[in-house]
C-alpha positions in Angstrom: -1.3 20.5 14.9 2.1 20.2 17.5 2.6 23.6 19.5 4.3 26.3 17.4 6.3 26.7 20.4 7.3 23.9 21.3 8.9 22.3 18.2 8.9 25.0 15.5 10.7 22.4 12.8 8.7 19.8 13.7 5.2 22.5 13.0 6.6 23.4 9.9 6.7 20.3 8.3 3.3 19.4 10.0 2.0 22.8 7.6 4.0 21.5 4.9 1.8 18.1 4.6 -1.6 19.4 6.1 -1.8 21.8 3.2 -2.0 19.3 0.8 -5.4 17.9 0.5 -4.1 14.7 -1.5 -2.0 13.7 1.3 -4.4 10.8 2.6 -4.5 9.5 -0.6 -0.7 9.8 -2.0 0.2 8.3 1.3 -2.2 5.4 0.7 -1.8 4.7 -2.7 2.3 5.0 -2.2 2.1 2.4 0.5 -0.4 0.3 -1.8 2.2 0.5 -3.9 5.4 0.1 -2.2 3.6 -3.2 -0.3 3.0 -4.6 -3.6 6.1 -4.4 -5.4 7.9 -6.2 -2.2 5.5 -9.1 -2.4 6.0 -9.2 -6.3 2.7 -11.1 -6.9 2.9 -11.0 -10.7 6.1 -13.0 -10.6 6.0 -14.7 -7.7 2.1 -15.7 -6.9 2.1 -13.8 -3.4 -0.4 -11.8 -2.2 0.9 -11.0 1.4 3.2 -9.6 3.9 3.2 -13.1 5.5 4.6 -14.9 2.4 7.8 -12.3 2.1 11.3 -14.0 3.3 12.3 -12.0 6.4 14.7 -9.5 4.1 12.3 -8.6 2.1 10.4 -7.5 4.9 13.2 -5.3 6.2 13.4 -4.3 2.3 10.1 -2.6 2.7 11.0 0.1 4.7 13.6 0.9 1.9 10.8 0.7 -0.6 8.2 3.1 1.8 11.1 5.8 1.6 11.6 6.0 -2.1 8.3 6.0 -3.4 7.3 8.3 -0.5 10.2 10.8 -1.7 8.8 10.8 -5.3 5.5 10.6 -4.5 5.6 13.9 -2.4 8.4 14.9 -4.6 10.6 15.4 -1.4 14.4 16.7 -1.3 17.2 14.4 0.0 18.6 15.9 3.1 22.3 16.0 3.8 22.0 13.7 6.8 18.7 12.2 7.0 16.6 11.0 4.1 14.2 14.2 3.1 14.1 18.0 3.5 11.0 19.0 4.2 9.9 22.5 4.6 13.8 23.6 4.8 13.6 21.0 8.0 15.8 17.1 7.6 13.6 14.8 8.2 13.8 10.9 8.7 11.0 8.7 7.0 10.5 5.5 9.3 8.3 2.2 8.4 7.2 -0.1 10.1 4.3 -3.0 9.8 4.2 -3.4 13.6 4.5 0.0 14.9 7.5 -0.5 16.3 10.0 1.9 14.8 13.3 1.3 15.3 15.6 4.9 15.3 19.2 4.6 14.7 21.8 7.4 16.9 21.8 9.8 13.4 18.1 10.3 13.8 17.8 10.8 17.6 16.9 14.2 19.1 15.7 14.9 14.9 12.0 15.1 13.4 11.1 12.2 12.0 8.2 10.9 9.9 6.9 7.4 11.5 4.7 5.4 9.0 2.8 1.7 9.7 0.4 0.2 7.6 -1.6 -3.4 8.3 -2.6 -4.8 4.9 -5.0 -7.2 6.7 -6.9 -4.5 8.6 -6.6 -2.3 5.3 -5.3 0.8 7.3 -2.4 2.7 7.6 -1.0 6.1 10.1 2.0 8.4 9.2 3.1 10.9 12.1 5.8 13.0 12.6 7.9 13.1 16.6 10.9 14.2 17.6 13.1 11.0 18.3 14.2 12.8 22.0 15.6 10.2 24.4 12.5 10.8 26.7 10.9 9.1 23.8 13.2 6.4 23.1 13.4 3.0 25.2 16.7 2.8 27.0 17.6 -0.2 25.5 19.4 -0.8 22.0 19.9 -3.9 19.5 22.9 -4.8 18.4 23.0 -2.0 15.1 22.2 0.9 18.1 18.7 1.6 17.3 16.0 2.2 20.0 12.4 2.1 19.3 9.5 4.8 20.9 8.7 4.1 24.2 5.1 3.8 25.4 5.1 7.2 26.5 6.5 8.1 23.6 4.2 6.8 21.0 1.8 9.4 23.2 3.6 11.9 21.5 3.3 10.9 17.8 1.6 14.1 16.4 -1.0 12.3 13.6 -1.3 13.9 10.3 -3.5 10.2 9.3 -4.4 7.8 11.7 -5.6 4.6 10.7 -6.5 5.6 7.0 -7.6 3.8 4.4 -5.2 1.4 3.1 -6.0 0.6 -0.6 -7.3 -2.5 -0.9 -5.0 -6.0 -1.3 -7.4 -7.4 -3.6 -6.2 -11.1 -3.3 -5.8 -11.4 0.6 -9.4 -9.8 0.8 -10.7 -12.9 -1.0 -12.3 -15.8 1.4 -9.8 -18.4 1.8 -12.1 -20.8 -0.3 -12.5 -18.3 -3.2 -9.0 -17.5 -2.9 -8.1 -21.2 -3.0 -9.9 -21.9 -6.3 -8.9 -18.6 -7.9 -4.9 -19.9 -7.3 -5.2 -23.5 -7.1 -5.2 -24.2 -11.3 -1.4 -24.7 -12.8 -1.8 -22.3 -16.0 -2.4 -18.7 -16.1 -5.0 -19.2 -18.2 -6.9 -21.0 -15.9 -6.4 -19.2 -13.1 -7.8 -16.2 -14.8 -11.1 -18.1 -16.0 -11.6 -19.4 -12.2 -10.9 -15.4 -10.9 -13.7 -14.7 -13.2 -15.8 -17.3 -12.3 -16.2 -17.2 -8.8 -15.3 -13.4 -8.1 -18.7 -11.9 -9.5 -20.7 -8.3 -8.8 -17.0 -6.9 -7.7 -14.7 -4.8 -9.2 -11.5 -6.1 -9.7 -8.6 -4.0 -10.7 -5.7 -4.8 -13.1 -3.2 -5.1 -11.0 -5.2 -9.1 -9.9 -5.0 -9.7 -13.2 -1.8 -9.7 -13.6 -1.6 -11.4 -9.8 -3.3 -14.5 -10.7 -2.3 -15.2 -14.2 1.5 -14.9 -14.0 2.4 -15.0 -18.0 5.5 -13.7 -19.3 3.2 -12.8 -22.7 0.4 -10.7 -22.4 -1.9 -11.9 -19.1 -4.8 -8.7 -20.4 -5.0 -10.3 -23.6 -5.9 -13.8 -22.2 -8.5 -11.9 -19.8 -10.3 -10.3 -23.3 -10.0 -14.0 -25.0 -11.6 -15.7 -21.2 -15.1 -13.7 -22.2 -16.5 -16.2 -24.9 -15.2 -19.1 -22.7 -17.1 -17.8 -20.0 -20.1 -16.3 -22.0 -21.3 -19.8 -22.7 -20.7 -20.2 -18.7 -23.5 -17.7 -18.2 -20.9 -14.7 -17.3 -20.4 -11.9 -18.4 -16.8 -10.0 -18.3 -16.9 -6.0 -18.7 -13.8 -4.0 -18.7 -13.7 -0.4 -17.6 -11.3 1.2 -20.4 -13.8 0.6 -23.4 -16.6 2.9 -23.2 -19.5 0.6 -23.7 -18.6 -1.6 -21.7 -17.7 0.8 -19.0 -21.4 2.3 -19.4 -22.4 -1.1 -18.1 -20.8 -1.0 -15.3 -21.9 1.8 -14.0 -25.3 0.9 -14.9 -24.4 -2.4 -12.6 -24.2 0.2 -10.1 -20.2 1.0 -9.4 -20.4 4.5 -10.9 -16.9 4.9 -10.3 -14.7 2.4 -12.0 -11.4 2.8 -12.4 -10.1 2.6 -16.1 -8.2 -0.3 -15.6 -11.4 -2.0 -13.6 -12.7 -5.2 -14.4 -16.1 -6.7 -13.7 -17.6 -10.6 -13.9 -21.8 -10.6 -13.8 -24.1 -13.6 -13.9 -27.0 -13.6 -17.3 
């Protein structure tokens, strides 16, 4: 916790998240989320930060701010973007952690956030943007980025949490390769089931890897007699029975949406 002291706003909105024992989660799960509707895999076939054109990356600290706000179910502040415990507070992202702080948000608390899809981690701290904090020099727009002394003085409410898994960058290149490399959706979902076994995999590839305008769950259910006489089998988490056996596969925690591909 910062010193009560020394920054009583900054404390205060410090409480204000550490209270909440969710906040680990929300934080990952919004960032899971916010990552994933910038690379757009469903439409596009992307499954990484790398593949974005350079404004969608500058896009994603937009998309961090928004589905933070709802996802804490924040206020808008009159000058920067939340009020937090009666307190304006600026929500900055960043993939590097390099956080750039334009002249309204200098000398005000603000709410840094990084996450690293490949390392699956992300941190969210809150620092008042002083100039001791800042570099001295500026780009172009005026923004100044923390200093090395000044990322010292970040004060961590996660640091280096769990990021929710990217399902399709976690893939061996090979596996990936053959899971992406067939020209129909159909056919790509057949190969994600064929050589992704004994590992959950959640809705969200599904929809990744077969890219159909129609409906890609629908061609998953029809895949299981294909690849029944294949020797698979392909269980999915929101029907009971099936859901039984994959627990008894030993992943007693599906999600609903989770789908699993065993070997007879």
């Amino acid at each position: 916790m910062p010193d009560p002291v020394s920054d009583n706003a900054l404390n205060a909105v410090a409480a204000w998240f550490l209270t909440r024992a969710d906040m680990s989660k929300v934080l990952g799960d919004s960032l899971r989320r916010s990552l994933d509707e910038v690379i757009d895999g469903a439409r596009t076939g992307r499954y990484c930060v790398e593949q974005l054109e350079k404004t969608e990356k500058t896009y994603i600290g937009t998309k961090v701010e928004i589905v933070l706000r709802f996802a804490f179910d924040l206020g808008r502040g009159k000058k920067l973007d939340n009020l937090i415990a009666g307190h304006e507070v600026d929500t900055k992202f960043s993939l590097t952690g390099q956080w750039m702080i334009p002249p309204e948000a200098v000398n005000e608390v603000c709410w840094v956030v990084s996450a690293d899809d490949a390392r699956g981690t992300f941190s969210a701290g809150l620092i008042r943007t002083s100039l001791d904090v800042l570099t001295a020099g500026a780009n172009q727009d005026k923004k100044r980025t923390l200093c090395a002394a000044g990322k010292l003085r970040i004060h961590w409410l996660v640091r280096d949490g769990p990021l929710p898994q990217n399902f399709l960058l976690n893939l061996s290149d090979e596996v990936r390769q053959k899971v992406l490399s067939p020209r129909s959706g159909k056919q790509r979902l057949l190969a994600l089931f064929e050589h992704v076994n004994d590992r959950l995999i959640p809705r969200s590839a599904l929809l990744q890897v077969a890219q159909l305008r129609g409906d890609p769950l629908r061609r998953a259910r029809e895949a299981k007699a294909t690849l029944a006489a294949r020797g698979l089998k392909v269980l999915c988490a929101t029907y009971a029975v099936e859901r039984a056996e994959i627990v008894a596969q030993g992943y007693p925690n599906p999600a609903d949406d989770d789908w699993l591909s065993v070997r007879l």
